[in-house]
N, CA, C and O atoms as a Maestro MAE file, in Angstrom:
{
 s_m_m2io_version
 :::
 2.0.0
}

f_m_ct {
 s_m_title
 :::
 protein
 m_atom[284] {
  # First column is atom index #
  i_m_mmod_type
  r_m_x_coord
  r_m_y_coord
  r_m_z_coord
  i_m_residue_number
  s_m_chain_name
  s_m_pdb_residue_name
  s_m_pdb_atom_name
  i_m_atomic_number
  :::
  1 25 -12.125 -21.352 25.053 1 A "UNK " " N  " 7
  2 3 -11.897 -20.025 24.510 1 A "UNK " " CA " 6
  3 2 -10.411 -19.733 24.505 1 A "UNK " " C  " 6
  4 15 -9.726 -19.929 25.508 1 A "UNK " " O  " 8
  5 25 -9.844 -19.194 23.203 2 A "UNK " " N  " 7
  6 3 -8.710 -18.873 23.103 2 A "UNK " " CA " 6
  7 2 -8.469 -17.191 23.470 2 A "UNK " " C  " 6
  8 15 -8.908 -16.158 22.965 2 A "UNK " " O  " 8
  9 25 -7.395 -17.528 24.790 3 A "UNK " " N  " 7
  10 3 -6.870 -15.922 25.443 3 A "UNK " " CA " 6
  11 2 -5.556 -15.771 24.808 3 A "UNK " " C  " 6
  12 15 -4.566 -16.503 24.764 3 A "UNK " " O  " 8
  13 25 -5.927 -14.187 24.149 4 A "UNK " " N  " 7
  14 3 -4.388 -13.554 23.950 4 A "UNK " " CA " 6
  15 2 -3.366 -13.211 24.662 4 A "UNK " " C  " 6
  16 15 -3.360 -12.315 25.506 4 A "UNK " " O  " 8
  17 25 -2.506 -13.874 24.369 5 A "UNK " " N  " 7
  18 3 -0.950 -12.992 25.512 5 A "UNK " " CA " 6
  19 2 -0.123 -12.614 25.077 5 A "UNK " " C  " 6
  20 15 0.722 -13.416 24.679 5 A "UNK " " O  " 8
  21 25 0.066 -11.386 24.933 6 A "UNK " " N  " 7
  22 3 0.677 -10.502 24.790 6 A "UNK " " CA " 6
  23 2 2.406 -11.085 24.479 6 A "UNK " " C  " 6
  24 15 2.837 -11.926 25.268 6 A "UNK " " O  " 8
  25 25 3.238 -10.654 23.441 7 A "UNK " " N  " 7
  26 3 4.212 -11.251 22.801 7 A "UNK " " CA " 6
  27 2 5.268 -10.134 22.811 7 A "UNK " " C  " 6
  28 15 5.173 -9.019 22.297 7 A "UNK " " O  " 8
  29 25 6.597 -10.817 23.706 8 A "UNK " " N  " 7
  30 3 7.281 -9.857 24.274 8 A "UNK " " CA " 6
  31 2 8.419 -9.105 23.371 8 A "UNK " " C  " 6
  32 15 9.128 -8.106 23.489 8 A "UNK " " O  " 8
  33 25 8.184 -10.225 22.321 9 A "UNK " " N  " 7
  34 3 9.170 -9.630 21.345 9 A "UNK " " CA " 6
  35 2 8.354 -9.696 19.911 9 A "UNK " " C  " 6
  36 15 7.855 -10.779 19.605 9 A "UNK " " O  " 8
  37 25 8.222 -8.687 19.116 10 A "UNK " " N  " 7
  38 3 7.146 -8.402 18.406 10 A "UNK " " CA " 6
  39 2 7.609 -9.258 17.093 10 A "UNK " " C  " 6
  40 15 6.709 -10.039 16.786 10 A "UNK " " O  " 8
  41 25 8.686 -9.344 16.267 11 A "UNK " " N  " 7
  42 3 9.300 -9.974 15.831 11 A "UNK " " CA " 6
  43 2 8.814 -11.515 15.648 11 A "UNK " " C  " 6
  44 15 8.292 -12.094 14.696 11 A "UNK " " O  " 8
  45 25 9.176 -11.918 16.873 12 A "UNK " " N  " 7
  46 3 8.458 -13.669 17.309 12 A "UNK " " CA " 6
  47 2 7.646 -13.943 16.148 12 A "UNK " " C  " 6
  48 15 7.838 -14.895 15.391 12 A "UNK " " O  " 8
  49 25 6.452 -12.818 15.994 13 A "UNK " " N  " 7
  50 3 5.024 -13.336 15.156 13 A "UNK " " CA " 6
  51 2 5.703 -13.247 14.086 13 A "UNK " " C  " 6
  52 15 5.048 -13.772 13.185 13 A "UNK " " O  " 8
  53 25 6.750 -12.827 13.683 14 A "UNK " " N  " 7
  54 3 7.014 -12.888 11.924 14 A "UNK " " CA " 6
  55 2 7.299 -14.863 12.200 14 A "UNK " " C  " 6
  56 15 7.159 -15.310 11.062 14 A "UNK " " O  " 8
  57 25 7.459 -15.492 12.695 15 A "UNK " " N  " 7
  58 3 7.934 -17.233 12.463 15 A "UNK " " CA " 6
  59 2 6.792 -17.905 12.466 15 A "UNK " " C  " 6
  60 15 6.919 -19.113 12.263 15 A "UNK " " O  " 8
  61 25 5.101 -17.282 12.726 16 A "UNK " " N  " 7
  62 3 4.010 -17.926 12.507 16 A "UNK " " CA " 6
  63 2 2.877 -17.149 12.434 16 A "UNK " " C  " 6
  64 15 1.986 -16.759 13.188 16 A "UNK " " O  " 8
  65 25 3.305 -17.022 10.913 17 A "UNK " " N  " 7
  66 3 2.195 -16.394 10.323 17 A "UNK " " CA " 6
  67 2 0.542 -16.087 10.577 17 A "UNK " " C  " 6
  68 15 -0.136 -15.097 10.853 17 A "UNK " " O  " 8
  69 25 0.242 -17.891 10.253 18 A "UNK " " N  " 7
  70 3 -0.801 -18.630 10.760 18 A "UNK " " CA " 6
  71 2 -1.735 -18.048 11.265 18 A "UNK " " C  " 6
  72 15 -2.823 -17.687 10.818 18 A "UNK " " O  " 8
  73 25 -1.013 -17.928 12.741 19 A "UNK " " N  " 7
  74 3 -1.408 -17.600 14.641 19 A "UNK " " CA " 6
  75 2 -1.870 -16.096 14.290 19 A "UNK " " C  " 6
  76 15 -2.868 -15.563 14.773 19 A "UNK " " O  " 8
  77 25 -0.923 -15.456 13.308 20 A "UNK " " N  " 7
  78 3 -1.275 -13.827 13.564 20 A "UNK " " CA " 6
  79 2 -2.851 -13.909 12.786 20 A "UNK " " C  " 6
  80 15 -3.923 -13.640 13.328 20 A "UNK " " O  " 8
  81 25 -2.616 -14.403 11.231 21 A "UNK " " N  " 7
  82 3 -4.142 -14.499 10.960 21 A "UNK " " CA " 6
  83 2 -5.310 -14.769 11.206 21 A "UNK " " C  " 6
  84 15 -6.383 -14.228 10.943 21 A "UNK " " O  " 8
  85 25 -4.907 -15.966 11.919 22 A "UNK " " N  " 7
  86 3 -6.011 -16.911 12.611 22 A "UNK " " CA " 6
  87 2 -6.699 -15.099 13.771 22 A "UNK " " C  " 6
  88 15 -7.802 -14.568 13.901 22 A "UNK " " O  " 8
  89 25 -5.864 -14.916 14.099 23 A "UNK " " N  " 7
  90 3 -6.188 -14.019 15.554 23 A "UNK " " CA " 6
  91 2 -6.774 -12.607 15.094 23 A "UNK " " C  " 6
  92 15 -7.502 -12.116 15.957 23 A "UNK " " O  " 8
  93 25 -6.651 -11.950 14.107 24 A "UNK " " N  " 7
  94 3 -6.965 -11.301 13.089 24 A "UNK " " CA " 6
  95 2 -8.323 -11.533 12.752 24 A "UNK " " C  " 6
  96 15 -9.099 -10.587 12.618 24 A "UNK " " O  " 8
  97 25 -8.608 -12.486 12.632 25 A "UNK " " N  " 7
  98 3 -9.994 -13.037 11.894 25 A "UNK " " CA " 6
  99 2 -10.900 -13.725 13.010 25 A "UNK " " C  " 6
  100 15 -11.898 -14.416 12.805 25 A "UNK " " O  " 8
  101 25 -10.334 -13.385 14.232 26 A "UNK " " N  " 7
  102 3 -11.254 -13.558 15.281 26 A "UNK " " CA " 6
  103 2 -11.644 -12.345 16.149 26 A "UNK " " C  " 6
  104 15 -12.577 -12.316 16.952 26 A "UNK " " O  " 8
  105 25 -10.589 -11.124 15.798 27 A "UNK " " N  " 7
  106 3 -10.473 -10.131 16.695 27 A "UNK " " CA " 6
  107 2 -11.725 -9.498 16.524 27 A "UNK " " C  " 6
  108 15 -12.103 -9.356 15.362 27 A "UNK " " O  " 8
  109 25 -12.496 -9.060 17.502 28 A "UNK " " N  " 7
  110 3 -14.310 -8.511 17.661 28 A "UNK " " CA " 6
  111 2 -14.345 -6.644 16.989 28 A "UNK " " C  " 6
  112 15 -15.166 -5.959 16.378 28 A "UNK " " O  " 8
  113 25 -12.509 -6.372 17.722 29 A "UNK " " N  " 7
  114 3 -12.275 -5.269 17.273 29 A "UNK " " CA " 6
  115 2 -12.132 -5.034 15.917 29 A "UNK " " C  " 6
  116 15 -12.715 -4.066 15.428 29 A "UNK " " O  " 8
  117 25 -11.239 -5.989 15.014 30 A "UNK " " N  " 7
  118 3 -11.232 -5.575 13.873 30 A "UNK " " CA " 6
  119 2 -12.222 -5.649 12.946 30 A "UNK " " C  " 6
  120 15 -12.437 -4.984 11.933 30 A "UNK " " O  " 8
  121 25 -12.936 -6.795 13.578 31 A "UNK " " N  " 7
  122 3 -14.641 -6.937 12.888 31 A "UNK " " CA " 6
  123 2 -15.330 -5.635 12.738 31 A "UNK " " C  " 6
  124 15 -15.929 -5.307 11.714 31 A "UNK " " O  " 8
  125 25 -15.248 -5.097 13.524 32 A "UNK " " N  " 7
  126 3 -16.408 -3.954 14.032 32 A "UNK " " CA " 6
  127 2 -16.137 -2.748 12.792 32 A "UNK " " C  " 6
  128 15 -17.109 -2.255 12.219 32 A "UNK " " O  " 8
  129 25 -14.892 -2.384 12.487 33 A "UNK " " N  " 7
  130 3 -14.294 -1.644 12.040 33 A "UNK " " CA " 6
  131 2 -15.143 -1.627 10.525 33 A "UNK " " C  " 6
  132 15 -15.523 -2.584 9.852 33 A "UNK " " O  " 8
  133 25 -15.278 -0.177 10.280 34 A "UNK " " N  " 7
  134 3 -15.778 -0.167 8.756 34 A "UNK " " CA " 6
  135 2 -14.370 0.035 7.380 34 A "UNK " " C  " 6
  136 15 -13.320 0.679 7.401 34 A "UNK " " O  " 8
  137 25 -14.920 -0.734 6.451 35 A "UNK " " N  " 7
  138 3 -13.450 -0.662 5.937 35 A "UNK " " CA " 6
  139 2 -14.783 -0.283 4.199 35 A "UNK " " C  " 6
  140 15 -15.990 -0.336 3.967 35 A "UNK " " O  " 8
  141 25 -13.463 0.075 3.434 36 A "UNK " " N  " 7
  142 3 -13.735 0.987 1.928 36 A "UNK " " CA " 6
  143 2 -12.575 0.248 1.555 36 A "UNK " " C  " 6
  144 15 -11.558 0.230 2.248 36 A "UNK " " O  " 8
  145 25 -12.789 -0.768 -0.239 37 A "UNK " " N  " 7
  146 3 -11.381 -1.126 -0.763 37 A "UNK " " CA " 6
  147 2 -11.000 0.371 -1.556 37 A "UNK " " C  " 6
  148 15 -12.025 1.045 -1.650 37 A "UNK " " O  " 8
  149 25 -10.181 0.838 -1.957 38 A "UNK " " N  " 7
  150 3 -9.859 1.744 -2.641 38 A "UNK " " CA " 6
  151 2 -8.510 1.313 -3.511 38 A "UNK " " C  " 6
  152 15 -7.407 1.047 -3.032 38 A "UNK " " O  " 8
  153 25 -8.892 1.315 -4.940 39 A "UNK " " N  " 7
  154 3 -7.861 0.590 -5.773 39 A "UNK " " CA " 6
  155 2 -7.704 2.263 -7.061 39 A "UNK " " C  " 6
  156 15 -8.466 2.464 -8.006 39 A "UNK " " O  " 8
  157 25 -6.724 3.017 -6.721 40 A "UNK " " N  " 7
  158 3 -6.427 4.469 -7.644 40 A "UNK " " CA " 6
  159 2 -5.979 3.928 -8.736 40 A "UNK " " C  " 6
  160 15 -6.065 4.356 -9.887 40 A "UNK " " O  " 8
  161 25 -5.258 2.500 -8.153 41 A "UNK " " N  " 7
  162 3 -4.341 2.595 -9.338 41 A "UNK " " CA " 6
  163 2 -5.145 1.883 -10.666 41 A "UNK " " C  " 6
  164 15 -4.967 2.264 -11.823 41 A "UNK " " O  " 8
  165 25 -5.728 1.181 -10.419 42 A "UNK " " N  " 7
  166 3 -6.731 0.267 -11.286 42 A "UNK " " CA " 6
  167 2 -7.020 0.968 -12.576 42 A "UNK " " C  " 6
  168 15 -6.801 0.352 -13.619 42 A "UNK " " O  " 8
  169 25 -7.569 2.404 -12.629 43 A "UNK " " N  " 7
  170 3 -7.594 3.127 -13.680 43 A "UNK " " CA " 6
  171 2 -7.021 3.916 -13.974 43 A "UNK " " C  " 6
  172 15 -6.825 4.590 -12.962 43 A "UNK " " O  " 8
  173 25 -6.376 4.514 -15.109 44 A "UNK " " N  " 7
  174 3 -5.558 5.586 -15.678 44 A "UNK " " CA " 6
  175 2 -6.576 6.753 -15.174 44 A "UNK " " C  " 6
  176 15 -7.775 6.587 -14.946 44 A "UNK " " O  " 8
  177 25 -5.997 7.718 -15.076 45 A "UNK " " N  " 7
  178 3 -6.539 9.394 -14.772 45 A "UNK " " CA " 6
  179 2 -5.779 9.563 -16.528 45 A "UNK " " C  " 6
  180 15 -4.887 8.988 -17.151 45 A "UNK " " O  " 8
  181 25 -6.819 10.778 -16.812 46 A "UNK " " N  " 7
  182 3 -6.367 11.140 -18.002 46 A "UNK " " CA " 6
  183 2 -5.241 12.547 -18.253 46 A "UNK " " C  " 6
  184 15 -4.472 12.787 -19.183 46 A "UNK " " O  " 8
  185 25 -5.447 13.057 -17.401 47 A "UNK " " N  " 7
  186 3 -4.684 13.951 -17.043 47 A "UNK " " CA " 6
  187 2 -3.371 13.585 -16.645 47 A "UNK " " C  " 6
  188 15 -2.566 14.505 -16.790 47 A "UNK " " O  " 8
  189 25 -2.963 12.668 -16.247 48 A "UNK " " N  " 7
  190 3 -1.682 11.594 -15.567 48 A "UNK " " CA " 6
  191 2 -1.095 11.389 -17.084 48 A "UNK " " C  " 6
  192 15 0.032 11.835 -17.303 48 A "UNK " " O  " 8
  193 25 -1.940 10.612 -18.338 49 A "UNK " " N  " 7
  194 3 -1.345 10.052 -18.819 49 A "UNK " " CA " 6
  195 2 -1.188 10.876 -20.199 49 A "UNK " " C  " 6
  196 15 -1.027 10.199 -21.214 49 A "UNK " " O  " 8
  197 25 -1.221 12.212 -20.315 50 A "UNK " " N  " 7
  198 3 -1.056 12.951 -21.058 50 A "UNK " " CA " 6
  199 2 0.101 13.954 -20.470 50 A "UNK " " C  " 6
  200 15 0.878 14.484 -21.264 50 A "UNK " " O  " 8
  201 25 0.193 14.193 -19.118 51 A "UNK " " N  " 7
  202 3 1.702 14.663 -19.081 51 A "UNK " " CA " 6
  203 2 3.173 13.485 -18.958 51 A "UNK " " C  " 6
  204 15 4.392 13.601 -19.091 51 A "UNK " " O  " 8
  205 25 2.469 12.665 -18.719 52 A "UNK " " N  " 7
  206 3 3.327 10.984 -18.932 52 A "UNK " " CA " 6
  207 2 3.671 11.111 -20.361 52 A "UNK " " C  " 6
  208 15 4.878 10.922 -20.512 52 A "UNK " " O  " 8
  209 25 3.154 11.322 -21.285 53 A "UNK " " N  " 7
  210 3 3.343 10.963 -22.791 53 A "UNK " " CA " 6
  211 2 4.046 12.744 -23.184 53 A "UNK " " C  " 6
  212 15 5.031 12.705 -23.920 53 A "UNK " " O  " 8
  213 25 3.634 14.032 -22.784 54 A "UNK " " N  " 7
  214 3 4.488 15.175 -23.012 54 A "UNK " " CA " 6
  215 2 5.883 14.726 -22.322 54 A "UNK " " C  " 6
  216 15 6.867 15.059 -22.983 54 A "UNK " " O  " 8
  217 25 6.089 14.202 -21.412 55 A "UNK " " N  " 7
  218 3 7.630 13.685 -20.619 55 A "UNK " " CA " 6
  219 2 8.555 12.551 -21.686 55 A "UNK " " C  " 6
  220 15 9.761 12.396 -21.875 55 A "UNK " " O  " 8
  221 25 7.430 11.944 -22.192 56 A "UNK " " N  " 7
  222 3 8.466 10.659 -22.925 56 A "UNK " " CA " 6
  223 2 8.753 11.280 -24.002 56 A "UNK " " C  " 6
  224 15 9.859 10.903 -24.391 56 A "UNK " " O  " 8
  225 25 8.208 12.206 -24.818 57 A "UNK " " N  " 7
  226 3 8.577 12.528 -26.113 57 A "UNK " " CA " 6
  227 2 10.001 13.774 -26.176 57 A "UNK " " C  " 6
  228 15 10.637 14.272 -27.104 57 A "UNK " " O  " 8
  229 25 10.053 13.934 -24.421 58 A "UNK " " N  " 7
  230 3 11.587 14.594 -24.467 58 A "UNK " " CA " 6
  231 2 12.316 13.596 -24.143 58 A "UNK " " C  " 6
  232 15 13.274 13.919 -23.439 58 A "UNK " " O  " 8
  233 25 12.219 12.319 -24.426 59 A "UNK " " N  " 7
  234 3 13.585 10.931 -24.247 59 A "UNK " " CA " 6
  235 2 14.398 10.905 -25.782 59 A "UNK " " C  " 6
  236 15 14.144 10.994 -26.983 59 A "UNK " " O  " 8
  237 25 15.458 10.732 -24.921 60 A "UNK " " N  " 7
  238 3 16.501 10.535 -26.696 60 A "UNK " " CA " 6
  239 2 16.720 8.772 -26.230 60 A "UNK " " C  " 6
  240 15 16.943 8.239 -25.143 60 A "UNK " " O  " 8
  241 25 16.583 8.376 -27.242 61 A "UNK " " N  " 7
  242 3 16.751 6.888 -27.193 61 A "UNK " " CA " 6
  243 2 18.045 6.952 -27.701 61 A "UNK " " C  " 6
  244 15 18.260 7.668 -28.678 61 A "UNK " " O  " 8
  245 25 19.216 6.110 -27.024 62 A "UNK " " N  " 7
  246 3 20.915 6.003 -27.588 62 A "UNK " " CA " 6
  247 2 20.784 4.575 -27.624 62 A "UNK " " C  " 6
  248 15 20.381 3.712 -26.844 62 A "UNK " " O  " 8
  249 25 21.293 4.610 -28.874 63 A "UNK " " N  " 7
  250 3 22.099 2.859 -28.927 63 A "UNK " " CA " 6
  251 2 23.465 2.479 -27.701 63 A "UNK " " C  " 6
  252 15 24.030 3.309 -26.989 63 A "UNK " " O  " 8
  253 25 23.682 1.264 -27.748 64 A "UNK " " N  " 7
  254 3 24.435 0.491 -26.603 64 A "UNK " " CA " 6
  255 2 26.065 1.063 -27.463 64 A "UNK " " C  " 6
  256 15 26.856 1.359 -26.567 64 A "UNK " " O  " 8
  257 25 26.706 1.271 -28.866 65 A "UNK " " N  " 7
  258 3 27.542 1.633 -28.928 65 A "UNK " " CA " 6
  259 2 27.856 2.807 -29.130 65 A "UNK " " C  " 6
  260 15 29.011 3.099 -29.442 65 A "UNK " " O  " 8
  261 25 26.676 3.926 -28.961 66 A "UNK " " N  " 7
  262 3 26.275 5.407 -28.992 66 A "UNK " " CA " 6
  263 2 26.756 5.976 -27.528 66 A "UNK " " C  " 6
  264 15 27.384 7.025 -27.385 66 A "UNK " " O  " 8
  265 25 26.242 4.865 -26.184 67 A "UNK " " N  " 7
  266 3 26.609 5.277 -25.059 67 A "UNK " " CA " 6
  267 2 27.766 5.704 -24.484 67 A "UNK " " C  " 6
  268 15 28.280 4.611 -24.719 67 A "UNK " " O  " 8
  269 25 28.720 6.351 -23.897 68 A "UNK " " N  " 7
  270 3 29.963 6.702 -23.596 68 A "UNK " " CA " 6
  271 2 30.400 5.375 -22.334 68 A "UNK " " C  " 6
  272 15 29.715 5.026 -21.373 68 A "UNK " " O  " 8
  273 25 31.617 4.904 -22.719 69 A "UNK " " N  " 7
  274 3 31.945 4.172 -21.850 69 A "UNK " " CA " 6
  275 2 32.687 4.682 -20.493 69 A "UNK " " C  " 6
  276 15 33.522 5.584 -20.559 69 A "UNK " " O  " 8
  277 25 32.281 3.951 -19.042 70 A "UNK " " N  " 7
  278 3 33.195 4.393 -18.149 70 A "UNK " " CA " 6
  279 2 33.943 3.353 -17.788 70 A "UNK " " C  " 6
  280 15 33.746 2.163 -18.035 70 A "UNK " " O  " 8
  281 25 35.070 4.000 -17.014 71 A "UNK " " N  " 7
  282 3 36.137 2.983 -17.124 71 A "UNK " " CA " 6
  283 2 37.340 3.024 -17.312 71 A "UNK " " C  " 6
  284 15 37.993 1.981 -17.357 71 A "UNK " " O  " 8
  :::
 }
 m_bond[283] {
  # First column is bond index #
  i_m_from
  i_m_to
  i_m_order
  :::
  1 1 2 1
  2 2 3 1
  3 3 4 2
  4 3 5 1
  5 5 6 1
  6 6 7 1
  7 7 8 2
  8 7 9 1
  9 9 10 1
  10 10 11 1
  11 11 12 2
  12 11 13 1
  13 13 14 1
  14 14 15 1
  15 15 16 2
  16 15 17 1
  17 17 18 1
  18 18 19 1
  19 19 20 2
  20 19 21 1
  21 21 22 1
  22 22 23 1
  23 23 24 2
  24 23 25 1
  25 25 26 1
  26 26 27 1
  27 27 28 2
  28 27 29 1
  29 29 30 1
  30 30 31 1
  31 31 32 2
  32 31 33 1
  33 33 34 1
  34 34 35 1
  35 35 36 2
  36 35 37 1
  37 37 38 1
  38 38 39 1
  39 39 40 2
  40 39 41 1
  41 41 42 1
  42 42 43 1
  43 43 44 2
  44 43 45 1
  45 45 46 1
  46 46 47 1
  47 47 48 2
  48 47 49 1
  49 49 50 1
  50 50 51 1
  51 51 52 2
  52 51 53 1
  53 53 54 1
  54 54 55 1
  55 55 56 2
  56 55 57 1
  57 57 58 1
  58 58 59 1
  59 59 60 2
  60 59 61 1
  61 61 62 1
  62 62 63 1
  63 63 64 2
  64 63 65 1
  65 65 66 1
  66 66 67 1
  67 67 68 2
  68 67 69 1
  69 69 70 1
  70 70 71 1
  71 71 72 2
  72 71 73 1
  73 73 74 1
  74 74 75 1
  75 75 76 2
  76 75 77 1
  77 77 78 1
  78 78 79 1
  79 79 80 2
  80 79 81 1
  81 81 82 1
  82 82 83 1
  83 83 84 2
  84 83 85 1
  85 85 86 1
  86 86 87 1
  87 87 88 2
  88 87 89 1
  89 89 90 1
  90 90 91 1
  91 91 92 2
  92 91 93 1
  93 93 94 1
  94 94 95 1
  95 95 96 2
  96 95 97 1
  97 97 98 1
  98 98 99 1
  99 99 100 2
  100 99 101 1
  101 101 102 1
  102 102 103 1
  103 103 104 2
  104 103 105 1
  105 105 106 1
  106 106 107 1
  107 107 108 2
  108 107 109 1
  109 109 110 1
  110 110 111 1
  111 111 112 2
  112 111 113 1
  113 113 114 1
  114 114 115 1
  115 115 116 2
  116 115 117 1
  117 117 118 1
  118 118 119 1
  119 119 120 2
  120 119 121 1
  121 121 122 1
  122 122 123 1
  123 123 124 2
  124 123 125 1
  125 125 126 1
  126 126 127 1
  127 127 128 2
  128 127 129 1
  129 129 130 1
  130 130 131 1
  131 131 132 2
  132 131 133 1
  133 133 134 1
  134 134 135 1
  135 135 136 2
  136 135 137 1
  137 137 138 1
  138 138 139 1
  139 139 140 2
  140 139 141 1
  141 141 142 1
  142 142 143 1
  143 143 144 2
  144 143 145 1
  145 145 146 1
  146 146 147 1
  147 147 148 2
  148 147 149 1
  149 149 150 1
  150 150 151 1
  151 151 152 2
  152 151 153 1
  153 153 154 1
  154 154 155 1
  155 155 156 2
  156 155 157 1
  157 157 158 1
  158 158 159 1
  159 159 160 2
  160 159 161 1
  161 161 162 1
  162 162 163 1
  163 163 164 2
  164 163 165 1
  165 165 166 1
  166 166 167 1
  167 167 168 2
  168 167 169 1
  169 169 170 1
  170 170 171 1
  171 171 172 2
  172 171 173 1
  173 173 174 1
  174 174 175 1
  175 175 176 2
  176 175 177 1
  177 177 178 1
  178 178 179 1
  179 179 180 2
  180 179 181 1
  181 181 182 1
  182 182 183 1
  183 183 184 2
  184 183 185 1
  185 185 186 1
  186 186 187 1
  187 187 188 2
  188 187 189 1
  189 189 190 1
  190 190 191 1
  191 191 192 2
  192 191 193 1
  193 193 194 1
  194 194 195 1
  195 195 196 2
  196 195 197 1
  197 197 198 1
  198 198 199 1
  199 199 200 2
  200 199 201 1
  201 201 202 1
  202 202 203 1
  203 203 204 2
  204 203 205 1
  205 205 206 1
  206 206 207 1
  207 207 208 2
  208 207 209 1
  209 209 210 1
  210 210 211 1
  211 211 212 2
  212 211 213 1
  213 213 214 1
  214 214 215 1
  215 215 216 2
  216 215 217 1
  217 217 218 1
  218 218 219 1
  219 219 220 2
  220 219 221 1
  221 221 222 1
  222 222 223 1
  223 223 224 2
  224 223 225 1
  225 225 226 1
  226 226 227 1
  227 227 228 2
  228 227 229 1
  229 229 230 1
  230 230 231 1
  231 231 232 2
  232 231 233 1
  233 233 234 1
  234 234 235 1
  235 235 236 2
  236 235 237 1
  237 237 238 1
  238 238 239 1
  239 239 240 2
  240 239 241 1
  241 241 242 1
  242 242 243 1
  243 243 244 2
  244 243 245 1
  245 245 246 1
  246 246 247 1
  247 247 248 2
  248 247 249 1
  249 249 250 1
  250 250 251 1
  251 251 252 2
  252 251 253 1
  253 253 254 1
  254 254 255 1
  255 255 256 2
  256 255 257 1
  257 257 258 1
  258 258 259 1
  259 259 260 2
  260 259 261 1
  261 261 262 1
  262 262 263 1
  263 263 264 2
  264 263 265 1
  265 265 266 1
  266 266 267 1
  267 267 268 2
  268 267 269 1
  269 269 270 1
  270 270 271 1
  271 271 272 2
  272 271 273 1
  273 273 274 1
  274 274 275 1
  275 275 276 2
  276 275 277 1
  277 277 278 1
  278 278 279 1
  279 279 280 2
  280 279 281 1
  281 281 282 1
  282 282 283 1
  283 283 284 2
  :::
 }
}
């Protein structure tokens, strides 16, 4: 049986990845835990993308020799 010990500098685990997953996917605690994926972004809201499109139609598009130079 593999015992956890505690890692004095937390950091350390960023050089082996691995070990953190491996330990992750054994932990009884995180098993137990109820989890929900939740993906918002996946679909447009319609309401989002109708004040998105009232916002772009106040853009002035300038050409590259229209722009003011600094300098």
């Amino acid at each position: 049986m593999h015992s956890v010990q505690p890692v004095a500098n937390p950091f350390a685990l960023l050089l082996n990845p691995e070990a953190v997953v491996a330990e992750m996917e054994r932990s009884e605690r995180l098993n137990r835990l109820s989890s929900r994926i939740c993906r918002p972004l996946d679909r447009p809201h319609p309401a989002d993308t109708s004040e998105s499109q009232a916002n772009d139609s106040n853009l002035v598009m300038l050409d590259s020799e229209d722009s003011p130079r600094i300098g």
